[in-house]
PDB file of the backbone (N, CA, C, O) and the ligand in Angstrom, with CONECT records:
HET     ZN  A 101       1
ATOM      1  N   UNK A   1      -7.256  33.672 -28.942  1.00  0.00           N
ATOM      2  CA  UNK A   1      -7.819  32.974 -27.784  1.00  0.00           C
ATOM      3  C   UNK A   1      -6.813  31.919 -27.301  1.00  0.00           C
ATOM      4  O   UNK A   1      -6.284  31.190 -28.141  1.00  0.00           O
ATOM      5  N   UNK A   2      -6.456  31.767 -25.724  1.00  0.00           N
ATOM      6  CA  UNK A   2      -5.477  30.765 -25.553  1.00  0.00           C
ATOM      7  C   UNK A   2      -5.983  29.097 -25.417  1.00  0.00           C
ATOM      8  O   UNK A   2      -6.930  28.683 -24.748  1.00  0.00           O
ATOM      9  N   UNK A   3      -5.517  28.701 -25.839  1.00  0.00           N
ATOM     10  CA  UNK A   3      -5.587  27.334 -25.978  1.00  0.00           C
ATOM     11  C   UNK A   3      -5.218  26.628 -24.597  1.00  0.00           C
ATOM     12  O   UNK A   3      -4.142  26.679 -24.002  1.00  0.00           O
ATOM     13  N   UNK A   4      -6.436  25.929 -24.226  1.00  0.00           N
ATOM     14  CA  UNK A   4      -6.562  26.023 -22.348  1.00  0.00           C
ATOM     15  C   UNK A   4      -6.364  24.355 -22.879  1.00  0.00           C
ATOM     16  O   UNK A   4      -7.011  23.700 -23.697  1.00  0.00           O
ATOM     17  N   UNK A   5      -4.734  23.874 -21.710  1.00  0.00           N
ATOM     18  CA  UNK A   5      -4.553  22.635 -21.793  1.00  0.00           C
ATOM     19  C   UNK A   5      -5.187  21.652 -20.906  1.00  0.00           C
ATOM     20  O   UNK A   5      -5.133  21.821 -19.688  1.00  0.00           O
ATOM     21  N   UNK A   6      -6.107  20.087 -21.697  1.00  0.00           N
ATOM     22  CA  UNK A   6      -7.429  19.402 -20.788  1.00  0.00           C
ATOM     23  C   UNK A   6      -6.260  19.395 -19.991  1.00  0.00           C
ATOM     24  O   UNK A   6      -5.052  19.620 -20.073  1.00  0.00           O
ATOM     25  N   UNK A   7      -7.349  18.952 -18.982  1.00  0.00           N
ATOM     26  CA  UNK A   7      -7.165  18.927 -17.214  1.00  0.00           C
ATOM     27  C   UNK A   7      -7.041  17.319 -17.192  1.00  0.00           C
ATOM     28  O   UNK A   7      -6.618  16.924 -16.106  1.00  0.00           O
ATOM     29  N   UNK A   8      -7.292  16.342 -18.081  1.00  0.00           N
ATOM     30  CA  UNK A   8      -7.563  14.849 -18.060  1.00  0.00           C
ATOM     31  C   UNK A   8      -6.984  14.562 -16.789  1.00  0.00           C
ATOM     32  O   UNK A   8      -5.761  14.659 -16.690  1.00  0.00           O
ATOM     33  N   UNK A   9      -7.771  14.170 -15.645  1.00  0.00           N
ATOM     34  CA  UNK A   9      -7.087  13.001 -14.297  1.00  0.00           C
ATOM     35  C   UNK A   9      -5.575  12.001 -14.847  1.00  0.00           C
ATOM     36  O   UNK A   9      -5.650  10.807 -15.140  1.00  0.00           O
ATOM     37  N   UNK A  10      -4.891  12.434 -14.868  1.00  0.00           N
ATOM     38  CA  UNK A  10      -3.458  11.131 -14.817  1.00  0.00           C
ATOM     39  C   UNK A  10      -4.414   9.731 -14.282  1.00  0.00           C
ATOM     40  O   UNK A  10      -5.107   9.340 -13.343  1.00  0.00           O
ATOM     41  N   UNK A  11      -3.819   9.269 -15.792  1.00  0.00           N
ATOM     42  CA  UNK A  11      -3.870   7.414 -15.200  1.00  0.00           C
ATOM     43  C   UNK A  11      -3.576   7.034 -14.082  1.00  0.00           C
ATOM     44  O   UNK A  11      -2.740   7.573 -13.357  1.00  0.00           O
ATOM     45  N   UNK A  12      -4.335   5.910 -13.778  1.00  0.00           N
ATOM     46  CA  UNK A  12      -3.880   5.698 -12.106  1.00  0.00           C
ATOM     47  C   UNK A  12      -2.487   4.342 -12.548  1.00  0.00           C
ATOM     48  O   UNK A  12      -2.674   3.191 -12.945  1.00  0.00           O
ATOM     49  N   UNK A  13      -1.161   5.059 -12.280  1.00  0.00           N
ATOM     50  CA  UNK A  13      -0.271   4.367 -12.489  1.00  0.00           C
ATOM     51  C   UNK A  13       0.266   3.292 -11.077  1.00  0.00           C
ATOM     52  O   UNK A  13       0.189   3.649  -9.902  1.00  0.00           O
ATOM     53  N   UNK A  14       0.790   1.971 -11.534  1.00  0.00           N
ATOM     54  CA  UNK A  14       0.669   1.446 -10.595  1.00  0.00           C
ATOM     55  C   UNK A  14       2.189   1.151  -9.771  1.00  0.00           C
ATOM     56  O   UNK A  14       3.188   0.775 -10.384  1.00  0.00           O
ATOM     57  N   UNK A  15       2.166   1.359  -8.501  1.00  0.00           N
ATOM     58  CA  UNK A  15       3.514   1.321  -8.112  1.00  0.00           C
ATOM     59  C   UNK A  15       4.392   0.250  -7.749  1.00  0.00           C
ATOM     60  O   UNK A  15       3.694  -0.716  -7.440  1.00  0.00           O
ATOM     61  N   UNK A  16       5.121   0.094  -7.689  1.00  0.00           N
ATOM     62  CA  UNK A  16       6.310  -1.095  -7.541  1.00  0.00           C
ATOM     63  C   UNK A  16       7.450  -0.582  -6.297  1.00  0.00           C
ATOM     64  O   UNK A  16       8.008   0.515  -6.282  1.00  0.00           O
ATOM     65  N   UNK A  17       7.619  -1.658  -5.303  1.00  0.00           N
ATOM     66  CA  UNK A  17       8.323  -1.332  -4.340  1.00  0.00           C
ATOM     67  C   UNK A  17       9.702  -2.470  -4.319  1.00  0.00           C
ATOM     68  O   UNK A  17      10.185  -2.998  -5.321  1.00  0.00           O
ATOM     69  N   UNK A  18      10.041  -2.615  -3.266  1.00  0.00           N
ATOM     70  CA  UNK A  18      10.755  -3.760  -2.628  1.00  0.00           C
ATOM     71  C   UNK A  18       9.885  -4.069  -1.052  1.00  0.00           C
ATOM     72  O   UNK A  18       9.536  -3.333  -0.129  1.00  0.00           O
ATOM     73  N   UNK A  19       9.796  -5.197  -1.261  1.00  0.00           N
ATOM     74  CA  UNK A  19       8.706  -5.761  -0.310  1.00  0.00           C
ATOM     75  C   UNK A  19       9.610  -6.632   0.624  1.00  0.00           C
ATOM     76  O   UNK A  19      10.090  -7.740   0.381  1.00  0.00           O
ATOM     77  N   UNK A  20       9.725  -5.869   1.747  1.00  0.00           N
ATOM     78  CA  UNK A  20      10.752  -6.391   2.996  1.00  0.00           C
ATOM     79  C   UNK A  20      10.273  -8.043   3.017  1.00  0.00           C
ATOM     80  O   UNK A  20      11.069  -8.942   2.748  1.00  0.00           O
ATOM     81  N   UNK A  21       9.195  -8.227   3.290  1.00  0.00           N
ATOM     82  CA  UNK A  21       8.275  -9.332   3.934  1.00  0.00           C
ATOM     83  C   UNK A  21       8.890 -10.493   3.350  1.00  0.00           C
ATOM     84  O   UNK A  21       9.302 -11.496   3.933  1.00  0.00           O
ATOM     85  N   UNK A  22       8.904 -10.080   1.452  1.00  0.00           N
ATOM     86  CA  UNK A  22       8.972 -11.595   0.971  1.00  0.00           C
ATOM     87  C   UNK A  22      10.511 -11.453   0.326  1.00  0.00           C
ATOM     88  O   UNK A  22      11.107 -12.499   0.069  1.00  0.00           O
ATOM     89  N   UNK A  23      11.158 -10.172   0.063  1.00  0.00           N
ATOM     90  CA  UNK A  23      11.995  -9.416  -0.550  1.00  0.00           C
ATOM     91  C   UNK A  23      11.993  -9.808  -1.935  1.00  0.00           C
ATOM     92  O   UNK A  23      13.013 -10.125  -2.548  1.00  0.00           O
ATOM     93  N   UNK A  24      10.813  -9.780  -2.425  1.00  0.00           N
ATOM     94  CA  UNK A  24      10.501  -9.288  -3.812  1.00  0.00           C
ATOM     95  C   UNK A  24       9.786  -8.112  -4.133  1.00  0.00           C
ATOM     96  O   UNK A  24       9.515  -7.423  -3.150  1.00  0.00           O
ATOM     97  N   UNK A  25       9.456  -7.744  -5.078  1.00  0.00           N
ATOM     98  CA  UNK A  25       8.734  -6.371  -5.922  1.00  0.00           C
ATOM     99  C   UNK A  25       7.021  -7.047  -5.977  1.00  0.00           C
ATOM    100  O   UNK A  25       6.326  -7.885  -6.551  1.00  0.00           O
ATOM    101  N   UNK A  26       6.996  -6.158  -5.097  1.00  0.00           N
ATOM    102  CA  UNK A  26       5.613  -6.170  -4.947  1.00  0.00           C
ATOM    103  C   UNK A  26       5.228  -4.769  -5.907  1.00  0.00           C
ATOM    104  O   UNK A  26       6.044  -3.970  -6.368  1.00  0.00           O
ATOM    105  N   UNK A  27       3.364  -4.731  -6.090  1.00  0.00           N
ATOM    106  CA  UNK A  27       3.127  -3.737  -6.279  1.00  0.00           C
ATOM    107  C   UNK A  27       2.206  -3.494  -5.085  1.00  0.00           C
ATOM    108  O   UNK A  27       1.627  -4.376  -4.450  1.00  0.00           O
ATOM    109  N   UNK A  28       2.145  -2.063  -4.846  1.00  0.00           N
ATOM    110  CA  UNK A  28       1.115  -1.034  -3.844  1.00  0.00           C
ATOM    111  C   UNK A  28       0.384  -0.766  -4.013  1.00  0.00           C
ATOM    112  O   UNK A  28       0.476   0.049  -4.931  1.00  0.00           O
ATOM    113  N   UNK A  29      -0.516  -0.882  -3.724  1.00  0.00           N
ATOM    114  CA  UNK A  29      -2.095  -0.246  -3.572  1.00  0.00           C
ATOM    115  C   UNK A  29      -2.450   0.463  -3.026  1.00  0.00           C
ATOM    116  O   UNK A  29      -2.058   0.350  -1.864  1.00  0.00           O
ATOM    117  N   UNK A  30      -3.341   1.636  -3.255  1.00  0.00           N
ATOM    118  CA  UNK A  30      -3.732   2.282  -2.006  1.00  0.00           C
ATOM    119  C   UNK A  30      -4.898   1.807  -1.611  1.00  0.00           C
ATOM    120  O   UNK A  30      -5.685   1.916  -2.552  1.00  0.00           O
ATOM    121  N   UNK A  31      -5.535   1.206  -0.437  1.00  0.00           N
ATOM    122  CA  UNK A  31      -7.058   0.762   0.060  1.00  0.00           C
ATOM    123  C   UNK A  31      -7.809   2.228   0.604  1.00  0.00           C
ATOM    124  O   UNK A  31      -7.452   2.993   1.500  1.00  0.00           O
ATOM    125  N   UNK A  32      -8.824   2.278  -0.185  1.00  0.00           N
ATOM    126  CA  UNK A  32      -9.582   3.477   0.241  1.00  0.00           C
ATOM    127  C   UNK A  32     -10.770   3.660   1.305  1.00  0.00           C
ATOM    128  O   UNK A  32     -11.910   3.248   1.090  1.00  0.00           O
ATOM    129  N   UNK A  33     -10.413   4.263   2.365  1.00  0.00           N
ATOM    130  CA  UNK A  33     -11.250   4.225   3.855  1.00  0.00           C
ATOM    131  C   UNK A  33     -12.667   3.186   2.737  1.00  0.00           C
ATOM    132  O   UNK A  33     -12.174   2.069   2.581  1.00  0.00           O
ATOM    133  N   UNK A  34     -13.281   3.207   2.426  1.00  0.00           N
ATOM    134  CA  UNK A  34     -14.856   2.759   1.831  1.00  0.00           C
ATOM    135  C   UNK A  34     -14.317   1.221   1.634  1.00  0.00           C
ATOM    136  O   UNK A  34     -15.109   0.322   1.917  1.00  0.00           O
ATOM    137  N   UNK A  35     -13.196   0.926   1.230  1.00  0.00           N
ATOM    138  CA  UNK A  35     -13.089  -0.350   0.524  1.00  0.00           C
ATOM    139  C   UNK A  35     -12.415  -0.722   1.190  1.00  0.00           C
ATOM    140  O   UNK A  35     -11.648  -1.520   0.652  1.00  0.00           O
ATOM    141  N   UNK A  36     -12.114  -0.458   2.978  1.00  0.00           N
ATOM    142  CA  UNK A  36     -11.602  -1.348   3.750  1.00  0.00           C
ATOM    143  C   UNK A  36     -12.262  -1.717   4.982  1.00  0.00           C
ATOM    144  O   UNK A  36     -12.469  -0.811   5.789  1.00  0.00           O
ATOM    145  N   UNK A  37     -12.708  -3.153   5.328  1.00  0.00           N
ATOM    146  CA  UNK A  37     -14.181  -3.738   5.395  1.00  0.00           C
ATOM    147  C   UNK A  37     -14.155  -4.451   6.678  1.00  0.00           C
ATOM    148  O   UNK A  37     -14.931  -4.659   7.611  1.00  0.00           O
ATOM    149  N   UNK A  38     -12.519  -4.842   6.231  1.00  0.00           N
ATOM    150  CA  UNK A  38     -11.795  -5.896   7.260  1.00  0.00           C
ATOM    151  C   UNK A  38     -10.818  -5.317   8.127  1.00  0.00           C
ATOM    152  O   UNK A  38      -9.971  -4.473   7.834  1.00  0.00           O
ATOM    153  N   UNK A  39     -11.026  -5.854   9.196  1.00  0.00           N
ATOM    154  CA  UNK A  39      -9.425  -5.590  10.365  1.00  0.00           C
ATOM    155  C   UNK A  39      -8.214  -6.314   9.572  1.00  0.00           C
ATOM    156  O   UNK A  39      -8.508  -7.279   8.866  1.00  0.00           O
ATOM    157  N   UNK A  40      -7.172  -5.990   9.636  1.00  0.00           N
ATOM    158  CA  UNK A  40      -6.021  -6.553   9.228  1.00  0.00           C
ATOM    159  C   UNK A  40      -5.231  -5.951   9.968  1.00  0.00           C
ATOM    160  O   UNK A  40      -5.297  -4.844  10.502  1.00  0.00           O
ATOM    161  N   UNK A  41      -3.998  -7.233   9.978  1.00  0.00           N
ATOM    162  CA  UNK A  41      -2.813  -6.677  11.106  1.00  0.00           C
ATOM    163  C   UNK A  41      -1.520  -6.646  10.325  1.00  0.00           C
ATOM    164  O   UNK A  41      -0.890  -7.464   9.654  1.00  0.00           O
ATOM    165  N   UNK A  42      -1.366  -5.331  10.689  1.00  0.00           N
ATOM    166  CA  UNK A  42      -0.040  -4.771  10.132  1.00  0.00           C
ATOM    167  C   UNK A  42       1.405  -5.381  10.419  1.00  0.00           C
ATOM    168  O   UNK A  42       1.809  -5.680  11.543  1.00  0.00           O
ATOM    169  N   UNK A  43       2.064  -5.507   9.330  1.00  0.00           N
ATOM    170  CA  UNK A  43       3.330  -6.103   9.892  1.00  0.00           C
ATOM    171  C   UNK A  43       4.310  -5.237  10.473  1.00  0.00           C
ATOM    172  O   UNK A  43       5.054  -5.599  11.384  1.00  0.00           O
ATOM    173  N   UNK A  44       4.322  -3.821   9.832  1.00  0.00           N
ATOM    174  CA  UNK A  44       5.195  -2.688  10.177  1.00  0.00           C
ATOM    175  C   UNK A  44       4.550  -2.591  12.035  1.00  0.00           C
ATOM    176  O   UNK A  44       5.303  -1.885  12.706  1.00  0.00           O
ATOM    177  N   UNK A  45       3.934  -2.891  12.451  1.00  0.00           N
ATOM    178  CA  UNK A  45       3.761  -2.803  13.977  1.00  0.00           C
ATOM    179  C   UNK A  45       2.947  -3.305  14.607  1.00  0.00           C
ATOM    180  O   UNK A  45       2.632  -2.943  15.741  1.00  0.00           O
ATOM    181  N   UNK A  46       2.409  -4.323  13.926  1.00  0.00           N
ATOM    182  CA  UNK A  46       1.507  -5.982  14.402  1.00  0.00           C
ATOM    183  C   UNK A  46       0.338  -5.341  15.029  1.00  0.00           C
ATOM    184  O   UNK A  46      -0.579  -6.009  15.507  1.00  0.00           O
ATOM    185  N   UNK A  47       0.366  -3.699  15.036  1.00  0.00           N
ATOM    186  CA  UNK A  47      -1.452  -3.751  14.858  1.00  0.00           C
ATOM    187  C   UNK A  47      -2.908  -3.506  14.337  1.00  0.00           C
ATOM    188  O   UNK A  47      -2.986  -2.625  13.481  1.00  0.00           O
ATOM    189  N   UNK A  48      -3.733  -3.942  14.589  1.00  0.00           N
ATOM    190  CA  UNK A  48      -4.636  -4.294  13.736  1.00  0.00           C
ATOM    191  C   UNK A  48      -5.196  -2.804  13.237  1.00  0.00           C
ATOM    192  O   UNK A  48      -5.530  -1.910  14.015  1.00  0.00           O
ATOM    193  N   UNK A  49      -5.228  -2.722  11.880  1.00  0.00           N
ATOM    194  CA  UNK A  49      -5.672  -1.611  11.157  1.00  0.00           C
ATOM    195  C   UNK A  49      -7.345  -1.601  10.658  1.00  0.00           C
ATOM    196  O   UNK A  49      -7.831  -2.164   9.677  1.00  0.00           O
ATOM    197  N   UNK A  50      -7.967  -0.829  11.606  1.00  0.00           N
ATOM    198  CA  UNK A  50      -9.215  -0.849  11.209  1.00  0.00           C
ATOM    199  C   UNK A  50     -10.190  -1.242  10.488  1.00  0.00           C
ATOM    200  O   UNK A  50      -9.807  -1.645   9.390  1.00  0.00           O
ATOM    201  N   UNK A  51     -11.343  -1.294  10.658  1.00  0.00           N
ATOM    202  CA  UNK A  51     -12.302  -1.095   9.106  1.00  0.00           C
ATOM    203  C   UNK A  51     -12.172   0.204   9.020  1.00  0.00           C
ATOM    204  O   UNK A  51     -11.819   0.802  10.036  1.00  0.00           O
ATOM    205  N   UNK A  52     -12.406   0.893   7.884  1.00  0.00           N
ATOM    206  CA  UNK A  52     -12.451   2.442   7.379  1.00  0.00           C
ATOM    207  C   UNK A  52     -11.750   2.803   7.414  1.00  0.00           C
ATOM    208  O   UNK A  52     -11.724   3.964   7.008  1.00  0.00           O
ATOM    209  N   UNK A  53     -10.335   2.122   7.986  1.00  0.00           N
ATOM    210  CA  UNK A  53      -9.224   3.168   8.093  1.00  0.00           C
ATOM    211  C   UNK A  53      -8.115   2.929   6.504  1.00  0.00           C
ATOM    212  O   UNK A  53      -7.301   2.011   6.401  1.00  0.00           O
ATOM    213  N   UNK A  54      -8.371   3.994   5.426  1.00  0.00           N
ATOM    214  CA  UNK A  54      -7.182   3.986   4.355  1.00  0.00           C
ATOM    215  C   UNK A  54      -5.917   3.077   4.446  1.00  0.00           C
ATOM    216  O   UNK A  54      -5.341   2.986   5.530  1.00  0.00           O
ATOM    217  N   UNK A  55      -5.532   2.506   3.523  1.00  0.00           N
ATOM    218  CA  UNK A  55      -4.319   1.903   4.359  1.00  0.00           C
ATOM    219  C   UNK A  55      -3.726   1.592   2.754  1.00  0.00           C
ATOM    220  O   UNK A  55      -4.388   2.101   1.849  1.00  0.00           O
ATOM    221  N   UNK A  56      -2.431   0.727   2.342  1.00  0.00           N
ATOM    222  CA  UNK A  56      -1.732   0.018   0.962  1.00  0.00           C
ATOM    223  C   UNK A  56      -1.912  -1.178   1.186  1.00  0.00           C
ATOM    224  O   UNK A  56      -2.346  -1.401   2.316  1.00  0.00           O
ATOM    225  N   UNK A  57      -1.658  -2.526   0.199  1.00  0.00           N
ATOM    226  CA  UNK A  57      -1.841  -3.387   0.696  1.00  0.00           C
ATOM    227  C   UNK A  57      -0.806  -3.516  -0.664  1.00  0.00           C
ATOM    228  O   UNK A  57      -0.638  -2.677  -1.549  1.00  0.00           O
ATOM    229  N   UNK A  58      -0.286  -4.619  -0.543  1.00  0.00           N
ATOM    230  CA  UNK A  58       1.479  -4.885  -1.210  1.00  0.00           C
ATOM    231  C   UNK A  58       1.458  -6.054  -1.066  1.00  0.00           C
ATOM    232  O   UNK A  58       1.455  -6.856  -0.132  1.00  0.00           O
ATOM    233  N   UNK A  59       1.435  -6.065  -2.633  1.00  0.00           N
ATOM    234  CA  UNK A  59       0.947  -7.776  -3.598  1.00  0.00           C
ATOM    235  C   UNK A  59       2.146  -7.774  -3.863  1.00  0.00           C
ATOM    236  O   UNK A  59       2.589  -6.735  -4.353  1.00  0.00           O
ATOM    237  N   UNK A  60       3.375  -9.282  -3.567  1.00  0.00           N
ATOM    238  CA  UNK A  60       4.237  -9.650  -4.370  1.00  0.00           C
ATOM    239  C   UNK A  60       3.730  -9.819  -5.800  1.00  0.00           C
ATOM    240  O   UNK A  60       2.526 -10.047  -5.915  1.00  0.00           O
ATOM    241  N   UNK A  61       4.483  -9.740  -6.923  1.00  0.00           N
ATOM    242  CA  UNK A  61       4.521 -10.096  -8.253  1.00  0.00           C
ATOM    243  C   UNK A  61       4.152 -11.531  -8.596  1.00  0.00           C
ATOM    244  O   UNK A  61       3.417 -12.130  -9.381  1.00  0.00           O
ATOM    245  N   UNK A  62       5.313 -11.876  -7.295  1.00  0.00           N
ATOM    246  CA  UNK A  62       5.551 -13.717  -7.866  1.00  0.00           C
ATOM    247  C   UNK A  62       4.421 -14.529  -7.303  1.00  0.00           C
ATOM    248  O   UNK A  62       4.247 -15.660  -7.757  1.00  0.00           O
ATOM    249  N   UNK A  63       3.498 -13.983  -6.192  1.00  0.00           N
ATOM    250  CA  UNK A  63       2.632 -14.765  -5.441  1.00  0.00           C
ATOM    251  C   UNK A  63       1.937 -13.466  -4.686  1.00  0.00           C
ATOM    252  O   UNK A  63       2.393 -12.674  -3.861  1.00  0.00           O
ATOM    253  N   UNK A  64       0.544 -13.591  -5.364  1.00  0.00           N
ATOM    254  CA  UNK A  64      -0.068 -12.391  -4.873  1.00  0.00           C
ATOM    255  C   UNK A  64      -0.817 -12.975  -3.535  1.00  0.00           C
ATOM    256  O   UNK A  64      -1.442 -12.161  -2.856  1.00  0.00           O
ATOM    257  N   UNK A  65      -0.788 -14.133  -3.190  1.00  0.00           N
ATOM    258  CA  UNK A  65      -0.917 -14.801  -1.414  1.00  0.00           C
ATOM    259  C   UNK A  65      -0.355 -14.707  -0.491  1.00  0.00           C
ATOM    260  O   UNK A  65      -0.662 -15.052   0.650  1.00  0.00           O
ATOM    261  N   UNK A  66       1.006 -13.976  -1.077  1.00  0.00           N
ATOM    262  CA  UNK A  66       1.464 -13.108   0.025  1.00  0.00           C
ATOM    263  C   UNK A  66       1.370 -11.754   0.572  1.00  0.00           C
ATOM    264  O   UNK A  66       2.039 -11.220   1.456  1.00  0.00           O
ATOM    265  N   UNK A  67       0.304 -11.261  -0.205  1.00  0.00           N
ATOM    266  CA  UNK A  67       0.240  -9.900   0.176  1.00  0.00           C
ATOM    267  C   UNK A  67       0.019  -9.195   1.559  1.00  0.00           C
ATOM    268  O   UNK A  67      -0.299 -10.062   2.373  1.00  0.00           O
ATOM    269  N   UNK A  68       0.061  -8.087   2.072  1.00  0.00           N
ATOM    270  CA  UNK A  68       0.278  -8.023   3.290  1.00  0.00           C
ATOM    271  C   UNK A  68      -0.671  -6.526   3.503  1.00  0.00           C
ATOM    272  O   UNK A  68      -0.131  -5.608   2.886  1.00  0.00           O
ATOM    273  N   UNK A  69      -1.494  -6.248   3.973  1.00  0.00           N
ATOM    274  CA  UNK A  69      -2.170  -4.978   4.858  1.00  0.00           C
ATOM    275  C   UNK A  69      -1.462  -4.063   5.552  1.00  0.00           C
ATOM    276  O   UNK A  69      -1.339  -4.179   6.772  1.00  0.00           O
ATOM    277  N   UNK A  70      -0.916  -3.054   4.875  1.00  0.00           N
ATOM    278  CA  UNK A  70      -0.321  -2.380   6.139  1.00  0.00           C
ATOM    279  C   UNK A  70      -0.338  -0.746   6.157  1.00  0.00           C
ATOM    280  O   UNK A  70      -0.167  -0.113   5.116  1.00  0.00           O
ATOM    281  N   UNK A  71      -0.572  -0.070   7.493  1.00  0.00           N
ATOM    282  CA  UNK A  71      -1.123   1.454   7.420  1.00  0.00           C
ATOM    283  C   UNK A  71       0.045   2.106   6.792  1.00  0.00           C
ATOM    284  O   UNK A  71       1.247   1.857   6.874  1.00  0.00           O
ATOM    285  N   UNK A  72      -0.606   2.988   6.155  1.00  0.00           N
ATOM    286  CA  UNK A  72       0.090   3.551   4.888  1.00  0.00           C
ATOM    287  C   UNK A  72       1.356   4.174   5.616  1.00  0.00           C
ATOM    288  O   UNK A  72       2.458   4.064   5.078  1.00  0.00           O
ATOM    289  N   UNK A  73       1.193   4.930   7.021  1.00  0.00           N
ATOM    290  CA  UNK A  73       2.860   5.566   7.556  1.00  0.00           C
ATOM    291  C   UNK A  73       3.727   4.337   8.061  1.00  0.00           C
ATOM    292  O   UNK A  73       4.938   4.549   8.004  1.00  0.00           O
ATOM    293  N   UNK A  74       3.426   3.352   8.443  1.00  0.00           N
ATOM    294  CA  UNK A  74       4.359   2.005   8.751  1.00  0.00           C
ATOM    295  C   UNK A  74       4.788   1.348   7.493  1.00  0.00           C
ATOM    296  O   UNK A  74       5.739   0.568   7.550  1.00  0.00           O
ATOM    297  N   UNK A  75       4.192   1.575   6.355  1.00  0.00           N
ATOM    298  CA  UNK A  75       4.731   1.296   4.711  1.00  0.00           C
ATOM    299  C   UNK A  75       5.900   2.366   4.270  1.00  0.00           C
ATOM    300  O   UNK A  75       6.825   2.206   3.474  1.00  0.00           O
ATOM    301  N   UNK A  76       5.564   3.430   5.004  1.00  0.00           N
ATOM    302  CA  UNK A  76       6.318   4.737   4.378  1.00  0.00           C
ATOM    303  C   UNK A  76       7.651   4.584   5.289  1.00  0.00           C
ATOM    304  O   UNK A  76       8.746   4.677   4.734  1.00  0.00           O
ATOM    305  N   UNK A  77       7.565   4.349   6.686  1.00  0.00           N
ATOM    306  CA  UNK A  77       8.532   3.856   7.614  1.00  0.00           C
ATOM    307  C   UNK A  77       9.324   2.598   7.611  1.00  0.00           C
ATOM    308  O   UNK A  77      10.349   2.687   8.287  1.00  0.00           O
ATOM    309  N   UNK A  78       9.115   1.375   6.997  1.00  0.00           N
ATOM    310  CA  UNK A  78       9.193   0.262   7.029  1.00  0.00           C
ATOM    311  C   UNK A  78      11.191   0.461   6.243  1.00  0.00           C
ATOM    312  O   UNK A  78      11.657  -0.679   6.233  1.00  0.00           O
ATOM    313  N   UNK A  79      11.951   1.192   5.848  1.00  0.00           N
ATOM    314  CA  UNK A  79      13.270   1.668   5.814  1.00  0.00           C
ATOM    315  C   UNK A  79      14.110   1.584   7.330  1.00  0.00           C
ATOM    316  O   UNK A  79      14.948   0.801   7.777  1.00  0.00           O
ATOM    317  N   UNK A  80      13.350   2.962   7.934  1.00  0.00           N
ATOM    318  CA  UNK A  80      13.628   3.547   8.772  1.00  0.00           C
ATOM    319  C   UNK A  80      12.904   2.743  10.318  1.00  0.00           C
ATOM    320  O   UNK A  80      13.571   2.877  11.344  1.00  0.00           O
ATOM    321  N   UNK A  81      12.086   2.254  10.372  1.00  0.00           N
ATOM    322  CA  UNK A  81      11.844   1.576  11.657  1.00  0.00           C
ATOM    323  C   UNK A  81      11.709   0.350  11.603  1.00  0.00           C
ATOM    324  O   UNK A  81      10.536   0.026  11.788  1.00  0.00           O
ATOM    325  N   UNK A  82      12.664  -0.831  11.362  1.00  0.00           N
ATOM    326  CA  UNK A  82      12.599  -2.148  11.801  1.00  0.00           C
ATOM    327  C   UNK A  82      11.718  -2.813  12.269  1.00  0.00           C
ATOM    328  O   UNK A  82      12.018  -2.901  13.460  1.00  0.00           O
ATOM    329  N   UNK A  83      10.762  -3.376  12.095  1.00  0.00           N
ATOM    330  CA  UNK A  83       9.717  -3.991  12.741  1.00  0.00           C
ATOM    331  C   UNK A  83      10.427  -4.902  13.958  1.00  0.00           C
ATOM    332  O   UNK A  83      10.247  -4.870  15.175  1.00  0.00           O
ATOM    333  N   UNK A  84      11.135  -5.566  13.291  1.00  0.00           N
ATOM    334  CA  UNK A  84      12.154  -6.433  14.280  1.00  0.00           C
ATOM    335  C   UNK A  84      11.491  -8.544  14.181  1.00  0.00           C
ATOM    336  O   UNK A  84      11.317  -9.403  15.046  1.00  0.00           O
ATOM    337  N   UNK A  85      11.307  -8.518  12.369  1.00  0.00           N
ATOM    338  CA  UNK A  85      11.085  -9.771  12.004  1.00  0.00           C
ATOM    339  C   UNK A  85      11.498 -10.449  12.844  1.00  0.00           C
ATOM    340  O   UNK A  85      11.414 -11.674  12.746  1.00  0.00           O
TER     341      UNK A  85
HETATM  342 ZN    ZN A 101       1.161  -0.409  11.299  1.00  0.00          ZN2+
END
């Protein structure tokens, strides 16, 4: 009989970036449409990201009061399209 390997869900591991904003290592979050309640305004393109709408939100390490709201493709872009601080 083959020996069927568990399926166990992967830990939810947590990610680490470089965080333009403060240029420290933040970590990422993902905010899940349900657990986003509030409007917040994005820095990757200063606009305001829904309630319900999924989004990361990117906690510096050194000061998690800087963290910042921002829709998950302007996080993924934030290399490649300059906001223009
Ligand atoms: Zn945005």
């Amino acid at each position: 009989m083959a020996h069927r390997k568990s399926q166990r869900p992967a830990p939810k591991r947590a990610i680490f970036a470089h965080d333009p904003l403060t240029g420290r290592t933040a970590e990422v979050r993902a905010i899940q449409p349900h657990a986003a309640q509030k409007p917040y305004r994005c820095p990757g393109c200063r606009q305001e990201i829904a309630p319900g709408v999924g989004h990361v939100v990117v906690v510096p390490l050194a000061d998690a009061s800087e963290r910042r709201h921002w829709h998950t493709a302007c996080w993924e872009n934030r290399a490649t399209r300059p906001p223009g601080w």
